[in-house]
VEXNUZA-864262 format. One record per residue (C-alpha): residue number from 1; residue in one letter; z, x, y. Coordinates in steps of 0.02 Angstrom, whole numbers, always signed. Layout:
N
(NUM, "A", (Z, X, Y)) ...
***
This chain:
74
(1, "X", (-9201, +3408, -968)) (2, "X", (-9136, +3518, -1096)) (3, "X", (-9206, +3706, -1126)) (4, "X", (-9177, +3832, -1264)) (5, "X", (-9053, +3900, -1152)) (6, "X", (-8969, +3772, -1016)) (7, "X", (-8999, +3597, -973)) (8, "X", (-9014, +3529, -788)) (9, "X", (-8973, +3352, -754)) (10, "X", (-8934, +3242, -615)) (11, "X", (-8727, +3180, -630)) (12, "X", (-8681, +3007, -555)) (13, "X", (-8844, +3008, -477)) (14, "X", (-8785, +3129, -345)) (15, "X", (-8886, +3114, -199)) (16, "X", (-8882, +3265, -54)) (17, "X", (-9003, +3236, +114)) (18, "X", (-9071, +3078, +36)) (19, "X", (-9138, +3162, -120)) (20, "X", (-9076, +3179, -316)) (21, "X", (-8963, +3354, -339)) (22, "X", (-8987, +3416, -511)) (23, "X", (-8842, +3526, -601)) (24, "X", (-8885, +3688, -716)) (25, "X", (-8784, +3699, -895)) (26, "X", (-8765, +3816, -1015)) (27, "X", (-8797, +3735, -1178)) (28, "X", (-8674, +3824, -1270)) (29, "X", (-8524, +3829, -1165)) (30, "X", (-8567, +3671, -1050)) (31, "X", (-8519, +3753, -904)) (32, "X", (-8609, +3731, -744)) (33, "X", (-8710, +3903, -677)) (34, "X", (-8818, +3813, -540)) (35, "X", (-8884, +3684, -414)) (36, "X", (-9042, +3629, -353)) (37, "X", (-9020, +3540, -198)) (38, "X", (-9110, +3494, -69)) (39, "X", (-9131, +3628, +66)) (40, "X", (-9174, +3522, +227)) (41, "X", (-9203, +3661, +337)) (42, "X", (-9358, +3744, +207)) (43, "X", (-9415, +3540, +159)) (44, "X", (-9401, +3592, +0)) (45, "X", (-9289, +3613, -171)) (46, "X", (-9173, +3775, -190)) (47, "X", (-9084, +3868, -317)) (48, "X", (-8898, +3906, -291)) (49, "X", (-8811, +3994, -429)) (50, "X", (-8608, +4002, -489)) (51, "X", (-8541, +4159, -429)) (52, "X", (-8545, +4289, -563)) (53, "X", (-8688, +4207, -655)) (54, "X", (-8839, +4316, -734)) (55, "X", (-8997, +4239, -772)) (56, "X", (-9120, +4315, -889)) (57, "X", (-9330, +4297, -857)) (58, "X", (-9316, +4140, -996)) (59, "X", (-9172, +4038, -906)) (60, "X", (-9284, +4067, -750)) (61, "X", (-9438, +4022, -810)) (62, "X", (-9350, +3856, -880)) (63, "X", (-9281, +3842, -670)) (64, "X", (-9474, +3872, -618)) (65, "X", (-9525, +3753, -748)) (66, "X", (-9404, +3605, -669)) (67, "X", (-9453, +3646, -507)) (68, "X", (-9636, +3628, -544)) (69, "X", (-9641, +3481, -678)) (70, "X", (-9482, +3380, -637)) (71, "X", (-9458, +3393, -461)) (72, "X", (-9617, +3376, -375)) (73, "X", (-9594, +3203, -419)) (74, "X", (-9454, +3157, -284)) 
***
């Protein structure tokens, strides 16, 4: 799914504790600032961040967004 700002996609169909793992790009550099995984322990999806990364309230919206639209699904 591609936002203003990144794009988060599933690569290889990469699969952690049974479900999808979805990696977080930046659109104009292409390099990787994020996971959402799996997070068996909470039953639910979690963000994980690249060290050094910074995130403004629109790139997290777009995470939120993913989470709530895209995810629920699996």
């Amino acid at each position: 799914m591609k936002y203003k700002y990144i794009t988060i996609k599933q690569i290889n169909s990469e699969i952690f504790e049974s479900k999808p793992v979805f990696r977080i790009f930046n659109n104009k550099s292409n390099s990787q600032l994020g996971i959402l995984s799996y997070y068996k322990p909470w039953k639910q999806y979690v963000f994980s961040s690249q060290p050094n990364c910074v995130f403004n309230n629109s790139c997290l919206n777009d995470i939120i967004d993913f989470f709530e639209n895209k995810i629920s699904s699996f």
